[in-house]
Legacy VTK file of the C-alpha trace (Angstrom):
# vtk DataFile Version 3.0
C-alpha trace
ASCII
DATASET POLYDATA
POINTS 78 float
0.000 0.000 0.000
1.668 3.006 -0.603
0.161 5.951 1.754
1.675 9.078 1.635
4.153 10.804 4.666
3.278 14.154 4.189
-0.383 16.304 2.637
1.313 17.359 -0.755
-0.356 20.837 -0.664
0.989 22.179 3.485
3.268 19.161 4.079
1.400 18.459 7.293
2.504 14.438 8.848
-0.330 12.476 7.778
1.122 8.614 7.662
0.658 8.084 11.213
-2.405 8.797 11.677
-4.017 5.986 8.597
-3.716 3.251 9.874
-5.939 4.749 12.961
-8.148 6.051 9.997
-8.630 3.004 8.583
-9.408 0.880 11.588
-11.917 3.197 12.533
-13.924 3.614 9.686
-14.077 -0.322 9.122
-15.355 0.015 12.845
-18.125 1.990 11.416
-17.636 5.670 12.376
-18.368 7.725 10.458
-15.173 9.771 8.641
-16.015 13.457 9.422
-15.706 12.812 13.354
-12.495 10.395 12.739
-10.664 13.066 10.749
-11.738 15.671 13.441
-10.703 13.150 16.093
-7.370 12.559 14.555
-6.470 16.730 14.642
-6.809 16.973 10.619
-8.374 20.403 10.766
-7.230 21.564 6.790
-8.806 20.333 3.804
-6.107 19.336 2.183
-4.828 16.882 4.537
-8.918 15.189 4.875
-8.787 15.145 1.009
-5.270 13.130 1.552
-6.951 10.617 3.929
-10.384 10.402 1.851
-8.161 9.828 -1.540
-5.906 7.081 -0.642
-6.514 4.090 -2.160
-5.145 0.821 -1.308
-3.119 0.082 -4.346
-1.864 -2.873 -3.791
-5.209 -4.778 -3.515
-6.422 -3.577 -6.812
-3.237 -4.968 -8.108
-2.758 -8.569 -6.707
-5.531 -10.145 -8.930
-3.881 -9.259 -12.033
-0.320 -10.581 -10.661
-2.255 -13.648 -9.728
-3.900 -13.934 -13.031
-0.718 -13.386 -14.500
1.114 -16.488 -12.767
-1.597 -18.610 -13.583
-1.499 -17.870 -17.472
1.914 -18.500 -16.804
2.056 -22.030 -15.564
-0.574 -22.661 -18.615
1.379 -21.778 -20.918
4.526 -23.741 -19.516
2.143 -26.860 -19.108
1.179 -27.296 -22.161
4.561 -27.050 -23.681
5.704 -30.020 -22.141
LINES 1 79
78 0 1 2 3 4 5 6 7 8 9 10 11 12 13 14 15 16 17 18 19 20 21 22 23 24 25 26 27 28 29 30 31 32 33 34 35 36 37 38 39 40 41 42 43 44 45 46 47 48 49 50 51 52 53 54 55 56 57 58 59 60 61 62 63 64 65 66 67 68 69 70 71 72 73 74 75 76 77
C-alpha cells in the first residue's frame, strides 16, 4: 500500500495517523468525526486521507492472473 508521509499541498505528517483512519472507519464511524478526532483540521490533509486508495489490492488479482497464465502456458509445452 503506498500511503503518503506528508499532505502534498501544506506538508502536514499524515502517515501516522491511517492506519488509525482506517481501523476506525471499518469500525463503522463515520469519517467526518475520525478526521476531526485525529487533529486533521485543513482540507487538504482530509482530502489526503479520503483519496488514498489501497493500491496494492487492486493490483494482486492481475499478478495472480498473471502467474496462472503463466504455468498454462509452460504446461502445455511439455
Amino acid at each position: 500500500m503506498l500511503i503518503p508521509v506528508r499532505c502534498f499541498t501544506c506538508g502536514n505528517l499524515i502517515a501516522d495517523k491511517y492506519d488509525d483512519y482506517q481501523n476506525r472507519i471499518k469500525a463503522g464511524e463515520e469519517p467526518v468525526k475520525v478526521l476531526d478526532s485525529l487533529g486533521l483540521k485543513r482540507y487538504c490533509c482530509r482530502r489526503m486521507m479520503l483519496t488514498t486508495v489501497e493500491t496494492m489490492q487492486q493490483i494482486i488479482p492481475f499478478y495472480e492472473a498473471i502467474q496462472r497464465r503463466y504455468l498454462e502456458v509452460q504446461s502445455e509445452l511439455e
